[in-house]
N, C-alpha and C positions, 0 to 999 in steps of 0.2 A: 504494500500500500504506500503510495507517495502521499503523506501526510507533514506539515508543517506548522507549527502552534506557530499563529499570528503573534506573538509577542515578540516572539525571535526577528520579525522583519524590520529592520533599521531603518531610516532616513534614507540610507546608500543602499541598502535591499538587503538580498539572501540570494545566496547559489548556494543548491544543493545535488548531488550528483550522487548516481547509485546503480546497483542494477536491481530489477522486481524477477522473478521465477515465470518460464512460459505458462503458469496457473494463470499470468494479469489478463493472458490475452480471453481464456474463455472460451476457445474457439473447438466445434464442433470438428469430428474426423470426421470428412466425406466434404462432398465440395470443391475439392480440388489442395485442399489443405490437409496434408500429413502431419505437420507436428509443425511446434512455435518455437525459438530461441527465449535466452531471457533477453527482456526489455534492459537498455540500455539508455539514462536521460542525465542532462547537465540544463538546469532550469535556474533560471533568474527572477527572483520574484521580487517587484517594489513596488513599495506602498503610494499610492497616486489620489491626493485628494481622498474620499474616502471609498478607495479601491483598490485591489490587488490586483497586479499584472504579470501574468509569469510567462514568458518568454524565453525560450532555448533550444534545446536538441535534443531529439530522438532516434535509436536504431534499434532495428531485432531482426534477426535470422528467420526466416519460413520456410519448410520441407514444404514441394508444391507435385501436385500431378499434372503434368499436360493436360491440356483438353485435348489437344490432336492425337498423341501418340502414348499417351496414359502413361511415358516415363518421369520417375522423380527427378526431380529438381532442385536448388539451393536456389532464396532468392532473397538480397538483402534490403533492406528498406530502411534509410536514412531523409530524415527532416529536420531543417535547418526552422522552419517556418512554424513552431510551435506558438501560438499566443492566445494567452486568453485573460480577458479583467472578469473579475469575479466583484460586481458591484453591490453595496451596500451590506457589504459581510462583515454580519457580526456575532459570529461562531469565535471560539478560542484555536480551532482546527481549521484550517483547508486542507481539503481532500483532492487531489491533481489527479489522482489517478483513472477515474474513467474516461477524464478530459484528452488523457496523453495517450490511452489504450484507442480509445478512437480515432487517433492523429497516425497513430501507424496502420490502424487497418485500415481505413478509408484511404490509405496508397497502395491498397493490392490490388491488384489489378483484375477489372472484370473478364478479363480472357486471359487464362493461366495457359502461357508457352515456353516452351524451353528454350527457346530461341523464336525470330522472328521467319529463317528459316528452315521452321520443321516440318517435313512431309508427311508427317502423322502414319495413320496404318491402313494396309490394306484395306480394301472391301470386304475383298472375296476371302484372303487367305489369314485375314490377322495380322502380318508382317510388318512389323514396325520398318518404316522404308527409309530410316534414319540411319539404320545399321546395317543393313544391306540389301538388294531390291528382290524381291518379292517370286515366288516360282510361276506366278498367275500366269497365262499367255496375254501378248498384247490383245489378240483379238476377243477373249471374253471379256474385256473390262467394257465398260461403257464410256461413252464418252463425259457424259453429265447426269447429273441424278435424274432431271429433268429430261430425261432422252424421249423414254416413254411418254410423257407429254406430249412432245412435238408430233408423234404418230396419228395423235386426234383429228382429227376433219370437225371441223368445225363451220 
């Protein structure tokens, strides 16, 4: 939990820097996410008027599945652009951490690839065409999902 008793934040602020266990992330197996590193943060927090601003950096490791070709993956996610005011607070605690847990997942990316170019896997045979092409003949493959479509009269 990234927590910090308001009392502690100065005139000239708080920096506090840590790492949290991949439990912060929460995140579900399936989806395309196999497992989370620990969160890594260096946050700057100063008291502004009557508000708190904390500002700083983020990183964590993510195990990923391709959506093309269903191979794991390493993917790191680092943010420079962490901020948030926490106005009219007047708790003895602020609590960052759901704040920061959603600052790194809201950078993964809606299409999980291993690269930008992966050929993903066969149709017909399964074959991941990453690692070597496939025994299919050229001539049963189709040319577009959409082949049979075109057959229509319309």
């Amino acid at each position: 939990m990234i927590k910090v008793f308001t009392s502690r934040i100065s005139v000239d602020g708080l920096i506090i820097e840590g790492e949290e266990p991949s439990s912060i992330f929460n995140v579900e197996k399936g989806n395309g996410v196999i497992s989370a590193g620990k969160l890594k943060y260096k946050i700057k927090i100063s008291l502004i008027n009557n508000a708190y601003l904390a500002t700083g950096q983020a990183e964590a490791n993510f195990e990923l599945a391709c959506d093309k070709c269903l191979s794991n993956f390493d993917l790191e996610i680092i943010t420079s652009e962490i901020c948030h005011l926490y106005e009219d607070y007047h708790g003895s605690e602020l609590d960052l951490t759901e704040d920061i847990r959603e600052d790194i997942l809201i950078l993964l990316p809606h299409r999980l690839l291993c690269s930008e170019s992966c050929k993903g896997i066969c149709f017909k045979c399964g074959e991941n065409l990453n690692i070597k092409k496939c025994s299919c003949s050229n001539a049963e493959k189709t040319d577009s999902v959409w082949s049979e479509l075109n057959k229509l009269k319309v």
